[in-house]
C-alpha positions in Angstrom: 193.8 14.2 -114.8 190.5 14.9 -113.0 189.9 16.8 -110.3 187.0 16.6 -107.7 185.1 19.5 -106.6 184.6 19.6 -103.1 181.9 22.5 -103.2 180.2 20.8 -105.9 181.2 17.6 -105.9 181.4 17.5 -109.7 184.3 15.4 -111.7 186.2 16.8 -114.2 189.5 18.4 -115.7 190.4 21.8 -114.1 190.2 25.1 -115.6 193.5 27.0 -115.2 193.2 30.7 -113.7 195.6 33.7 -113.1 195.8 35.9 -110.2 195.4 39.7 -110.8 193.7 41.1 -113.8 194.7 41.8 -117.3 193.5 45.9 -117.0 195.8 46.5 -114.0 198.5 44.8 -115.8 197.7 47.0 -119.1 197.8 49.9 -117.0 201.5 49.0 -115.4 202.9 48.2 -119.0 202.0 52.3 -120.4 203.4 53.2 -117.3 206.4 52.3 -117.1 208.4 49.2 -118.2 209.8 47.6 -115.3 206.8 47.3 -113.2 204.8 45.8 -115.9 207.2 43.1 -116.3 207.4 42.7 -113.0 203.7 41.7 -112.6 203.4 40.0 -116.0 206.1 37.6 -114.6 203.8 37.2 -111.3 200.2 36.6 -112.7 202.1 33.7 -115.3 203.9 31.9 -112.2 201.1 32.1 -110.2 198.5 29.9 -111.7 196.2 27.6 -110.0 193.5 25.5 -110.5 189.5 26.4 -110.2 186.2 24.0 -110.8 185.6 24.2 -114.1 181.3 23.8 -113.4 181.6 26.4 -110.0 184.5 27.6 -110.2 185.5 27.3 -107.1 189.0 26.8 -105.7 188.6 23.5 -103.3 189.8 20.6 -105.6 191.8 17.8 -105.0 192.9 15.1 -107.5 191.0 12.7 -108.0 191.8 8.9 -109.0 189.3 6.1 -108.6 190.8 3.1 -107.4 191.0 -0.3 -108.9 190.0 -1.8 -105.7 186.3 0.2 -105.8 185.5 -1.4 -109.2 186.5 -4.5 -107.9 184.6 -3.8 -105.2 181.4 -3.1 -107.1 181.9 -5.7 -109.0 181.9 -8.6 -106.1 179.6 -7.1 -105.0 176.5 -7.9 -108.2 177.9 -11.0 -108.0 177.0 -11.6 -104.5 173.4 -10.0 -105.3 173.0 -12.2 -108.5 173.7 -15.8 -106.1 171.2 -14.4 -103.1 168.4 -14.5 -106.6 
C-alpha cells in the first residue's frame, strides 16, 4: 500500500524501522539473559513506519480515489468541447 509523506510529500511504500539499537541490545544479551530478551521482544513489537525518500515519521495511507480520475477525466473533456 502507499504511503504519503507529509514532510516531503513523496508517494511510495514505507520502509519498516525498529526502535532502540542493535549495540544496546548486543550489549544486554552478554549480560545477562533475561534482560536481553526482554528488549529483543520490545524493539520486534514495536515497529513502525518511516518515509522511505526522508525518512521521516509523518505518513498516512494513501489511496487515490476513483472519483479524482473521474474527475480529471470530465474534466479534458470539457476543455476539448470549449476548442
Amino acid at each position: 500500500m502507499a504511503m504519503l509523506c507529509k514532510n516531503c510529500l513523496s508517494v511510495g511504500p514505507p520502509k519498516m524501522r525498529r526502535r532502540g539499537t542493535l549495540s544496546l541490545e548486543l550489549v544486554l544479551w552478554l549480560c545477562l539473559l533475561v534482560p536481553g530478551l526482554v528488549y529483543s521482544m520490545w524493539r520486534w513489537m514495536s515497529k513502525y513506519k518511516t518515509c522511505s525518500a526522508c525518512g521521516s515519521t509523518k505518513v498516512t495511507d494513501f489511496a487515490p480515489s476513483p472519483a479524482l480520475g473521474a474527475r480529471r477525466k470530465s474534466g479534458n473533456v470539457e476543455k476539448q468541447a470549449k476548442r
